[in-house]
N, CA, C and O atoms as CSV, one atom per row, in Angstrom:
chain,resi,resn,atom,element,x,y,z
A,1,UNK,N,N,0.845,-1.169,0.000
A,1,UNK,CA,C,0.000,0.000,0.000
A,1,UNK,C,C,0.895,1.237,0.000
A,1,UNK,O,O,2.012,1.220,0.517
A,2,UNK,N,N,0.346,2.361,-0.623
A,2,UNK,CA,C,1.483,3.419,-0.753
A,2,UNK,C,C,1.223,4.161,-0.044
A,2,UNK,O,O,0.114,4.166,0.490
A,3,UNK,N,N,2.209,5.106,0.231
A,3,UNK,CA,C,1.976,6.375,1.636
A,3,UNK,C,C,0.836,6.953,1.075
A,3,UNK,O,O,-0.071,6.599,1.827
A,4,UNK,N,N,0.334,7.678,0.132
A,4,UNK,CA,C,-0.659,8.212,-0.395
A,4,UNK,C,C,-1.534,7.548,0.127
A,4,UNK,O,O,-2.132,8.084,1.061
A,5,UNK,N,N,-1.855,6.410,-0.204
A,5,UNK,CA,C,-3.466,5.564,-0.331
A,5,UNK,C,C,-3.576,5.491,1.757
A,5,UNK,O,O,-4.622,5.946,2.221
A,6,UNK,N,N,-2.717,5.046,2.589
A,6,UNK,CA,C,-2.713,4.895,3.727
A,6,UNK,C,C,-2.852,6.663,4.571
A,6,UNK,O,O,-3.398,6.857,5.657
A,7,UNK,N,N,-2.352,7.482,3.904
A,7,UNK,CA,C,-2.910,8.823,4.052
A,7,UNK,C,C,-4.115,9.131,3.749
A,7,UNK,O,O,-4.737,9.589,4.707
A,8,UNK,N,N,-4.712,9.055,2.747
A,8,UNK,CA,C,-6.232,8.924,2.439
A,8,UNK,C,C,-6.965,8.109,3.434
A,8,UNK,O,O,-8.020,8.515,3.921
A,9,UNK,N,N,-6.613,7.354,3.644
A,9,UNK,CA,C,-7.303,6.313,4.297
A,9,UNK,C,C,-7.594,6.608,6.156
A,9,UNK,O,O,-8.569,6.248,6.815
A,10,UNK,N,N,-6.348,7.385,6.626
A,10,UNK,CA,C,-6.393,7.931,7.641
A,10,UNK,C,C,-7.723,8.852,7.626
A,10,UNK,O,O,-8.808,8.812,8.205
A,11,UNK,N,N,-7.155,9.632,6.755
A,11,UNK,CA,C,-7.783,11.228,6.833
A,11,UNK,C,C,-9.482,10.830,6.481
A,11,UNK,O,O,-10.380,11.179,7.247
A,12,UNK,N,N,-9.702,10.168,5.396
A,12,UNK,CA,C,-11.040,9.733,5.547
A,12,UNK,C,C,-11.972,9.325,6.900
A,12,UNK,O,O,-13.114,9.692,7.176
A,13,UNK,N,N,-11.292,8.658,7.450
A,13,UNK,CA,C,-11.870,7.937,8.310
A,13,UNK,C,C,-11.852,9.002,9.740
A,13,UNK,O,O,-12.572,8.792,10.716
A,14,UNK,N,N,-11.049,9.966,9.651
A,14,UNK,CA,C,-10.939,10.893,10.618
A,14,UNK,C,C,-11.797,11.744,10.653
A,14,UNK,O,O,-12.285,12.035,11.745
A,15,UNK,N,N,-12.248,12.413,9.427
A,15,UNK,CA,C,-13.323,13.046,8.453
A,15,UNK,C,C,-14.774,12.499,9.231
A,15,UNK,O,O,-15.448,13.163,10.019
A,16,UNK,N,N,-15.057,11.032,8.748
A,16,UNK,CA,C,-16.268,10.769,8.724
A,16,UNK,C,C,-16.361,10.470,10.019
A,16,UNK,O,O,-17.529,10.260,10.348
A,17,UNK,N,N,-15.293,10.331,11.208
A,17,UNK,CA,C,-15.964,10.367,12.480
A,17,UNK,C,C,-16.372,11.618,13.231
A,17,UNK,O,O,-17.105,11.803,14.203
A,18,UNK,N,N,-15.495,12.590,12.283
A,18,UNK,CA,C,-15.738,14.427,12.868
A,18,UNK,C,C,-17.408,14.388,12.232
A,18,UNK,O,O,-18.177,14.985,12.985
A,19,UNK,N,N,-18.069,13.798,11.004
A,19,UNK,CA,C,-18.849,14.119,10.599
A,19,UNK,C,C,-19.675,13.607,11.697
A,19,UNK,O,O,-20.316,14.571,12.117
A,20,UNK,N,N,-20.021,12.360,12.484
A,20,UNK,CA,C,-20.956,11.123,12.778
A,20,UNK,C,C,-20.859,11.767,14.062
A,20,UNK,O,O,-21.954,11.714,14.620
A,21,UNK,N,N,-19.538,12.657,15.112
A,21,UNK,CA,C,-19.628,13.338,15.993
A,21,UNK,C,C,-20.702,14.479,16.169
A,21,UNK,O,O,-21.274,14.916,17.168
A,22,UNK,N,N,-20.782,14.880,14.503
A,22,UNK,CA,C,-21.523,16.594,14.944
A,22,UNK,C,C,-23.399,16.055,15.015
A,22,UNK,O,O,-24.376,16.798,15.102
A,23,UNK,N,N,-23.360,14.404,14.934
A,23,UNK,CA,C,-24.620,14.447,14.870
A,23,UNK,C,C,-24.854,13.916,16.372
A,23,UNK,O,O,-24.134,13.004,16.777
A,24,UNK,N,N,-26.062,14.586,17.393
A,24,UNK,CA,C,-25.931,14.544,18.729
A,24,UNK,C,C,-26.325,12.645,19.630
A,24,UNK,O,O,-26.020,12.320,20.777
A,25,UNK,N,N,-27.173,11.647,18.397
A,25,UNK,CA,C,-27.547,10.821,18.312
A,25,UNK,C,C,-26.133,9.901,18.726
A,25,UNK,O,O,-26.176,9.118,19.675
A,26,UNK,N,N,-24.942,10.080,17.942
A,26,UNK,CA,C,-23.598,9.279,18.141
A,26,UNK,C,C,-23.110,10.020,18.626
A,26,UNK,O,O,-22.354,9.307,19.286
A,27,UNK,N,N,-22.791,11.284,18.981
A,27,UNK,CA,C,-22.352,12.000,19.961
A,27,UNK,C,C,-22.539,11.097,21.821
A,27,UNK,O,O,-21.638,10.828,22.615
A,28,UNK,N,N,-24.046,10.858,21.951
A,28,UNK,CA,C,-24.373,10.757,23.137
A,28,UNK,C,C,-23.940,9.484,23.634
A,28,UNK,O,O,-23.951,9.248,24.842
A,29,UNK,N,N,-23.402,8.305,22.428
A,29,UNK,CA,C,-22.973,7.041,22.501
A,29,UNK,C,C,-21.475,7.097,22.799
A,29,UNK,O,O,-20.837,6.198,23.347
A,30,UNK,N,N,-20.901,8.493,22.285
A,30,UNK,CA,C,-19.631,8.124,23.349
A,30,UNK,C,C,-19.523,9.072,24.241
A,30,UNK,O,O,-18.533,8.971,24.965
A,31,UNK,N,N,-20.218,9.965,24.427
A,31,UNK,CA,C,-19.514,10.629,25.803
A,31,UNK,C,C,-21.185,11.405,26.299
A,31,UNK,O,O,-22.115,11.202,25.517
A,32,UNK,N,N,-21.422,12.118,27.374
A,32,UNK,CA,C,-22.514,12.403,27.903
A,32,UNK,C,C,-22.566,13.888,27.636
A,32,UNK,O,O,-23.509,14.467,28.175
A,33,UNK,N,N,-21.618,14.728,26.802
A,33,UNK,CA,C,-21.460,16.332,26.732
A,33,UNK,C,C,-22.256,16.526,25.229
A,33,UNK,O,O,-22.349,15.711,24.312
A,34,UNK,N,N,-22.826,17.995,25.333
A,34,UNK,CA,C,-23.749,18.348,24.299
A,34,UNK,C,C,-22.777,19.121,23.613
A,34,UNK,O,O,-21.973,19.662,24.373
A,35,UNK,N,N,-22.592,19.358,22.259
A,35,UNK,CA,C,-22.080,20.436,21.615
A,35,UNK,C,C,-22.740,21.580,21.327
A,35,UNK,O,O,-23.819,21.145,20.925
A,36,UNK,N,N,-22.796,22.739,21.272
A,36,UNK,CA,C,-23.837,23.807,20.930
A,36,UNK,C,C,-23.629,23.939,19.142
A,36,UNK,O,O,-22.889,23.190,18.503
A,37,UNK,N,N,-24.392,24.969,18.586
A,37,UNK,CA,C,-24.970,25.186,17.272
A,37,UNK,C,C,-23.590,25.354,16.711
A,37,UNK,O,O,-23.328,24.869,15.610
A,38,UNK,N,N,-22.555,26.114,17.508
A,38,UNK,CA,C,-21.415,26.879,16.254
A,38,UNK,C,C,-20.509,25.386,16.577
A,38,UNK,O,O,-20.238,24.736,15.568
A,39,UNK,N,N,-20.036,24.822,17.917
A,39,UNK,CA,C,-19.266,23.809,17.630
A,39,UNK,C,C,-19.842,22.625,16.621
A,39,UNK,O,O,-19.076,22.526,15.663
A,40,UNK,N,N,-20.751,21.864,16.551
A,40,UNK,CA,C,-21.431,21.259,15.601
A,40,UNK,C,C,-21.030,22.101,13.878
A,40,UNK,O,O,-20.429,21.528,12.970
A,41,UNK,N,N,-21.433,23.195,13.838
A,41,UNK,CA,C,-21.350,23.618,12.681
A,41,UNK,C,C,-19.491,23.436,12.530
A,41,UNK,O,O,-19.264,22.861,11.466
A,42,UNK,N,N,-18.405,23.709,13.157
A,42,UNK,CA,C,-17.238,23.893,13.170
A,42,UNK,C,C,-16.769,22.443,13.514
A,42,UNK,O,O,-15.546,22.582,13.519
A,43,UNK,N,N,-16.974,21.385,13.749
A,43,UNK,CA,C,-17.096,20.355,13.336
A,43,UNK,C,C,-17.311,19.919,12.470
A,43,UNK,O,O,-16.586,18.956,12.222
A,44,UNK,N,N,-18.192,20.194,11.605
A,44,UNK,CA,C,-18.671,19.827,10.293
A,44,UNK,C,C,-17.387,20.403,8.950
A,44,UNK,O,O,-16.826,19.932,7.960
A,45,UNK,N,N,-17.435,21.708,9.741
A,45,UNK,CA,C,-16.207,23.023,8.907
A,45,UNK,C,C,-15.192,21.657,8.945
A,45,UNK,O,O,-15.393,20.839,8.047
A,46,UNK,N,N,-14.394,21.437,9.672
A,46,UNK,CA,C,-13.424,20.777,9.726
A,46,UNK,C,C,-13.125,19.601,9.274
A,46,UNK,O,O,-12.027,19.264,8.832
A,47,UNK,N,N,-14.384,18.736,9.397
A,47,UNK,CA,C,-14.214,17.556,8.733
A,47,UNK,C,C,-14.719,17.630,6.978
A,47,UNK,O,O,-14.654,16.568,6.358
A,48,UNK,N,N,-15.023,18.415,6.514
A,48,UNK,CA,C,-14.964,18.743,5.281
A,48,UNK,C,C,-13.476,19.123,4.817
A,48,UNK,O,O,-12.899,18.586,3.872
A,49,UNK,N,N,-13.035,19.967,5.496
A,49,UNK,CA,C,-11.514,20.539,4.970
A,49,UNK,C,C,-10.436,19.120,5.010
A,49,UNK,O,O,-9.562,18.940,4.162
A,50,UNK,N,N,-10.770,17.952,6.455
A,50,UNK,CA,C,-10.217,16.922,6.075
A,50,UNK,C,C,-10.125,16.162,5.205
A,50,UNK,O,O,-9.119,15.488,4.982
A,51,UNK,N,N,-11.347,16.136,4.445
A,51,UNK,CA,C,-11.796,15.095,3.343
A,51,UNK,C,C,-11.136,15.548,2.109
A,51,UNK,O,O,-10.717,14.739,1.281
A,52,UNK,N,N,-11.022,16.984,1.949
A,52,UNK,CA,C,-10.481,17.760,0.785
A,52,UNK,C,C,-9.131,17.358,0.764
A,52,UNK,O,O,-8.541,17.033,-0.266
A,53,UNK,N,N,-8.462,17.381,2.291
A,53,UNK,CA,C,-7.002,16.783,2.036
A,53,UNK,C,C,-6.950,15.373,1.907
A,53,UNK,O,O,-5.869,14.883,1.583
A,54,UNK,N,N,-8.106,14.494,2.139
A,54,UNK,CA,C,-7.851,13.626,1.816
A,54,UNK,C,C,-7.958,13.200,0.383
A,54,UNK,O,O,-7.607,12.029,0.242
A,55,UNK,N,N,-8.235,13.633,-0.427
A,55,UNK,CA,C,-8.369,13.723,-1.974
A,55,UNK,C,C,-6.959,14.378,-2.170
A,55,UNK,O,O,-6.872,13.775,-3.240
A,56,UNK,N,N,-5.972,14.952,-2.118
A,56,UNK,CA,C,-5.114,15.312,-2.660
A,56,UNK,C,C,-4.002,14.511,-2.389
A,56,UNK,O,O,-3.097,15.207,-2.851
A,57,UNK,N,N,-3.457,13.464,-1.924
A,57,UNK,CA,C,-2.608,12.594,-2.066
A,57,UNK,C,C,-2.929,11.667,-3.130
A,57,UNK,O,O,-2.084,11.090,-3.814
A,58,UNK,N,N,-4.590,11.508,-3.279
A,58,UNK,CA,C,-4.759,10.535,-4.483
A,58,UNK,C,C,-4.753,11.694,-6.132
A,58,UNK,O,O,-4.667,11.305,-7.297
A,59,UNK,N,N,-4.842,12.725,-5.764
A,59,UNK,CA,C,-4.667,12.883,-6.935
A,59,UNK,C,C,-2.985,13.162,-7.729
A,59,UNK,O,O,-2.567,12.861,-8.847
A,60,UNK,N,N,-2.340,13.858,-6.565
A,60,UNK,CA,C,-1.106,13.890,-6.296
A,60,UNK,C,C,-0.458,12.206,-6.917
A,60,UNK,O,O,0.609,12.164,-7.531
A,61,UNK,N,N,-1.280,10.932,-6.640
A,61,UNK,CA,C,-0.970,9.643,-6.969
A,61,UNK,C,C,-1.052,9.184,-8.228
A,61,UNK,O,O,-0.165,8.707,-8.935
A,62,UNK,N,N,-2.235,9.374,-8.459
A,62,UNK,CA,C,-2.999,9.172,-9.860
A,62,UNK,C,C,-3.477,10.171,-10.499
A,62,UNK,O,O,-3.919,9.859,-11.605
A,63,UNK,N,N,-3.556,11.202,-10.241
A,63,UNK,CA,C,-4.058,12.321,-10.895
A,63,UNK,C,C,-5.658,12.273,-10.601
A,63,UNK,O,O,-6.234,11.403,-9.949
A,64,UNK,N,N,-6.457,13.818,-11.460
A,64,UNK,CA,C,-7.621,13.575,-10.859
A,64,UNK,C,C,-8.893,12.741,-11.181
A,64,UNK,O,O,-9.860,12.474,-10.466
A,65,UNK,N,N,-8.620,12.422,-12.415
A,65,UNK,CA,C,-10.300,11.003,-12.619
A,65,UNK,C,C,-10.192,9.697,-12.136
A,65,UNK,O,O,-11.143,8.956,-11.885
A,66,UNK,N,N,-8.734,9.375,-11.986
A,66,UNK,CA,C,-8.766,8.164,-11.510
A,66,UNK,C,C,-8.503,8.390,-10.116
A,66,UNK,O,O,-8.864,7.414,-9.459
A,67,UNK,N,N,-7.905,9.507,-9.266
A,67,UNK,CA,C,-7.352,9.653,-7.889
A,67,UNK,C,C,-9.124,9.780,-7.356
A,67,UNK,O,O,-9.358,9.148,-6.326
A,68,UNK,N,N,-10.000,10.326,-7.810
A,68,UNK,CA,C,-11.403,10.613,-7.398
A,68,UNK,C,C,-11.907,9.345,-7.063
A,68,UNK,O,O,-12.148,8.878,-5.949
A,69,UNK,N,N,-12.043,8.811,-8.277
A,69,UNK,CA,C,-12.208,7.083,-8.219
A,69,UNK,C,C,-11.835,6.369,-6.942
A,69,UNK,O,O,-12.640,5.961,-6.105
A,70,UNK,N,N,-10.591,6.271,-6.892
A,70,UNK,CA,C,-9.975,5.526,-5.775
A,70,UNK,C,C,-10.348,6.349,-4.428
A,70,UNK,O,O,-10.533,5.697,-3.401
A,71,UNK,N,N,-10.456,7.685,-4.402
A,71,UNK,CA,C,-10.759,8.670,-3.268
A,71,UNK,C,C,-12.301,8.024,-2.685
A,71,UNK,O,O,-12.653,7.889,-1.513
A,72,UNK,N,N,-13.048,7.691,-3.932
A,72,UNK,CA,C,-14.624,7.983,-3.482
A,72,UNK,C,C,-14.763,6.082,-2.479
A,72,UNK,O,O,-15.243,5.610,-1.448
A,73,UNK,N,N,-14.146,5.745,-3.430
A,73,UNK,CA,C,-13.746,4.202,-3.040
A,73,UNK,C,C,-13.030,3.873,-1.213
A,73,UNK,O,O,-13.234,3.044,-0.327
A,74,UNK,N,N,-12.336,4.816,-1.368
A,74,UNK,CA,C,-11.823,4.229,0.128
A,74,UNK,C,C,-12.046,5.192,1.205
A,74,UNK,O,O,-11.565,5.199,2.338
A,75,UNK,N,N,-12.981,6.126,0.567
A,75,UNK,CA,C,-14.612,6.808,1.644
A,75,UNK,C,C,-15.187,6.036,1.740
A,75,UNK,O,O,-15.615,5.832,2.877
A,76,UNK,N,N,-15.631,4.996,0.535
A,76,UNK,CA,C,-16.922,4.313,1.253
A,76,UNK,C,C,-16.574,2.758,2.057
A,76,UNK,O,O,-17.457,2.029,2.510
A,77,UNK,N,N,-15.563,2.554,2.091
A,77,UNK,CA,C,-14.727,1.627,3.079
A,77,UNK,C,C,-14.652,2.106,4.057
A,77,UNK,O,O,-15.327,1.428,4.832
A,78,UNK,N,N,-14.071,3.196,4.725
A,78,UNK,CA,C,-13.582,3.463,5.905
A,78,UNK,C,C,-14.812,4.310,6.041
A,78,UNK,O,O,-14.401,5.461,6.194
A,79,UNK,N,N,-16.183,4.297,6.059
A,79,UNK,CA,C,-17.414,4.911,6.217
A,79,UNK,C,C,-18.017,3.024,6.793
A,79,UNK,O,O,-18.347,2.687,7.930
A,80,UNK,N,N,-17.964,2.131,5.496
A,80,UNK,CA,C,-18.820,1.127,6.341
A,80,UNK,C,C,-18.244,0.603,7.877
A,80,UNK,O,O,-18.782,0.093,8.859
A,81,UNK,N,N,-17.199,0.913,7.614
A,81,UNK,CA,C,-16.113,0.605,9.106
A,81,UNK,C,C,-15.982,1.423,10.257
A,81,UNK,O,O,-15.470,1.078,11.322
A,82,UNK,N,N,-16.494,2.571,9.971
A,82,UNK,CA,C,-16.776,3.307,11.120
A,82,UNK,C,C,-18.201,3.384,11.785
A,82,UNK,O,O,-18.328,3.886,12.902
A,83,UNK,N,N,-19.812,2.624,10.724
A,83,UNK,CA,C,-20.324,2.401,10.977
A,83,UNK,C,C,-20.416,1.208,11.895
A,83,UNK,O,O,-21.180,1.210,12.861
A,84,UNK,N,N,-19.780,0.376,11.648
A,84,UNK,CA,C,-18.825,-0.989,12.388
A,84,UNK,C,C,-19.008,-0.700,13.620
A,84,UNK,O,O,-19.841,-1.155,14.404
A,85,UNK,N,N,-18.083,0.189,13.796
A,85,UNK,CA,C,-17.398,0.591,15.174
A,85,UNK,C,C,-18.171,1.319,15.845
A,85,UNK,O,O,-18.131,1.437,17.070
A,86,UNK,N,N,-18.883,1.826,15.150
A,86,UNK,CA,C,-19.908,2.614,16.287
A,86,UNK,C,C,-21.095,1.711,16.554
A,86,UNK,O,O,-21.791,1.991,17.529
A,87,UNK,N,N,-21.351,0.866,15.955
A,87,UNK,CA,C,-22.429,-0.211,16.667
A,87,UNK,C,C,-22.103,-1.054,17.541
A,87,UNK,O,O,-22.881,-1.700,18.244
A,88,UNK,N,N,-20.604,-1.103,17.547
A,88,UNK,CA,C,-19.752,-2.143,18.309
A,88,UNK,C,C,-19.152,-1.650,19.412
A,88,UNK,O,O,-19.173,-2.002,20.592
A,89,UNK,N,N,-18.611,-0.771,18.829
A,89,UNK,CA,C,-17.451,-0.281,20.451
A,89,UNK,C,C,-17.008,0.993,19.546
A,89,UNK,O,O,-16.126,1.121,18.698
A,90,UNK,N,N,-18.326,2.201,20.261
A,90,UNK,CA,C,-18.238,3.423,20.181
A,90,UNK,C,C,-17.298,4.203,20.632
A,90,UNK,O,O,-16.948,5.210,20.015
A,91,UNK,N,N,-16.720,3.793,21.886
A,91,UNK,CA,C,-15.719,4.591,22.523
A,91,UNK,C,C,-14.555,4.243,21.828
A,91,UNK,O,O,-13.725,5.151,21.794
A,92,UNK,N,N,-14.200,3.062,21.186
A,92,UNK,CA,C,-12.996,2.961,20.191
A,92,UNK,C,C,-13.210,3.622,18.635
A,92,UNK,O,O,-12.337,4.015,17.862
A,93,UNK,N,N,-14.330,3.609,18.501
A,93,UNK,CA,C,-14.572,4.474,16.832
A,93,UNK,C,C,-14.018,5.846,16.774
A,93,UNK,O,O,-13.747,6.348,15.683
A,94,UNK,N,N,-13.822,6.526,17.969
A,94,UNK,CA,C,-13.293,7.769,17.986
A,94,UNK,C,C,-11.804,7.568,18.538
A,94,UNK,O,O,-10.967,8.231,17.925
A,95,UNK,N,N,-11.366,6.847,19.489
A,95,UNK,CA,C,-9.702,7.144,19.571
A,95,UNK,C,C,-9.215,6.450,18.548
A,95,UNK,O,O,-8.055,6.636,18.182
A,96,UNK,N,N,-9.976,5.611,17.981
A,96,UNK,CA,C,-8.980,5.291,16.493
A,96,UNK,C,C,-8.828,6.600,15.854
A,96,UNK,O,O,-7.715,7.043,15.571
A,97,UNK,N,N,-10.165,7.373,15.566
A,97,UNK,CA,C,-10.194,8.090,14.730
A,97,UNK,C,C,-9.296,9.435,15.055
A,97,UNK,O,O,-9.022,10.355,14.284
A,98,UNK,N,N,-8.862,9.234,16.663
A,98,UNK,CA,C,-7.639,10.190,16.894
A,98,UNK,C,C,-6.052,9.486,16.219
A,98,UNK,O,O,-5.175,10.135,15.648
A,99,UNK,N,N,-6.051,8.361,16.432
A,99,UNK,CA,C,-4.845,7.728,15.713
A,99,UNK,C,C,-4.548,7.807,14.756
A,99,UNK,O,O,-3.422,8.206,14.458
A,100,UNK,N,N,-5.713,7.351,13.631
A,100,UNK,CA,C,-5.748,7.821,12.519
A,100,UNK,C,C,-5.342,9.485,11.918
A,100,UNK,O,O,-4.712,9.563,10.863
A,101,UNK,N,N,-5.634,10.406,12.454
A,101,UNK,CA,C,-5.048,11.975,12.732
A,101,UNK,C,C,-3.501,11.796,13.077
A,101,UNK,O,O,-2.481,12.288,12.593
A,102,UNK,N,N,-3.657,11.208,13.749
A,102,UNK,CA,C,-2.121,10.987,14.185
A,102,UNK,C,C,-0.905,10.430,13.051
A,102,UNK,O,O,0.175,10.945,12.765
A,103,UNK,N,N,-1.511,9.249,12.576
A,103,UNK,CA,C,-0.779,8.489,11.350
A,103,UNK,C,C,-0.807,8.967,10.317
A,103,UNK,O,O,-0.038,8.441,9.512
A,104,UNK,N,N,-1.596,10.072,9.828
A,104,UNK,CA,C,-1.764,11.084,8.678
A,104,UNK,C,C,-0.456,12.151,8.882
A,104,UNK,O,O,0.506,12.475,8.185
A,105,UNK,N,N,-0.914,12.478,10.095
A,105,UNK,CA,C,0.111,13.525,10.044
A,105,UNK,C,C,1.683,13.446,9.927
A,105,UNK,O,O,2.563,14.194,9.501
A,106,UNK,N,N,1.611,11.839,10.664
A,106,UNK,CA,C,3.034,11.151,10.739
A,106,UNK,C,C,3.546,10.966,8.964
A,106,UNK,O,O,4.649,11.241,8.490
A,107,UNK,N,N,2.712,10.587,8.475
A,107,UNK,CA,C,3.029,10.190,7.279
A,107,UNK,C,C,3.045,11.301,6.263
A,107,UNK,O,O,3.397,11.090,5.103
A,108,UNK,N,N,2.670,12.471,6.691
A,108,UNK,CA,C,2.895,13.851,5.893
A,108,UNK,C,C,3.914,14.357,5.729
A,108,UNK,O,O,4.380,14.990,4.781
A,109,UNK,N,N,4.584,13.859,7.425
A,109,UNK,CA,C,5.701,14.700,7.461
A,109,UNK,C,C,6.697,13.814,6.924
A,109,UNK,O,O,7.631,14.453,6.439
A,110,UNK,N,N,6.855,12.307,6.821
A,110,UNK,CA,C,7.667,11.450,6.002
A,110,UNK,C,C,7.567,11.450,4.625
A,110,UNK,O,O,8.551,11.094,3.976
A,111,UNK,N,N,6.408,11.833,3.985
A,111,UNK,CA,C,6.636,11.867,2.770
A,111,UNK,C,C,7.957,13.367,2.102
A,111,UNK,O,O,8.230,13.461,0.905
């Protein structure tokens, strides 16, 4: 697997748990604190700007019709897998999804 695709793969999955956070339903499954209107919205801000970087290592890889391709592809992997994890063991769907942040960034700075 190449640093690119395992960067995507981070950042996706980091993305769609910032997304599954701002909704208060999986919010309340891992922790008992409410977010108000602007953190929710700035949550959302953020995990959008993740997803954007996560598209640019694949295109950076493959360029952009086929890097999209593979982009949209290993969103919807690390989306059924975080659905996974939150039916399973909610409180791990999110410190992965801090690790994952973590291994992105690690691997940013190695590339």
């Amino acid at each position: 697997m190449s640093m690119a695709m395992m960067m995507s793969v981070a950042l996706c999955y980091a993305a769609m748990s910032g997304f599954s956070l701002a909704m208060p339903r999986h919010l309340m499954e891992v922790t008992d604190r409410r977010l108000s209107n602007t953190q929710i919205r700035l949550l959302r801000w953020t995990a959008s700007l993740i997803l954007i970087l996560a598209y640019l290592p694949m295109w950076s890889e493959w360029g952009a019709g086929t890097g999209f391709v593979v982009w949209v592809s290993v969103l919807s992997v690390t989306s059924i897998v975080l659905v996974l994890l939150l039916s399973y063991w909610p409180k791990w769907a999110v410190r992965i999804a801090f690790l994952m942040m973590l291994a992105a960034s690690l691997l940013w700075l190695m590339q």
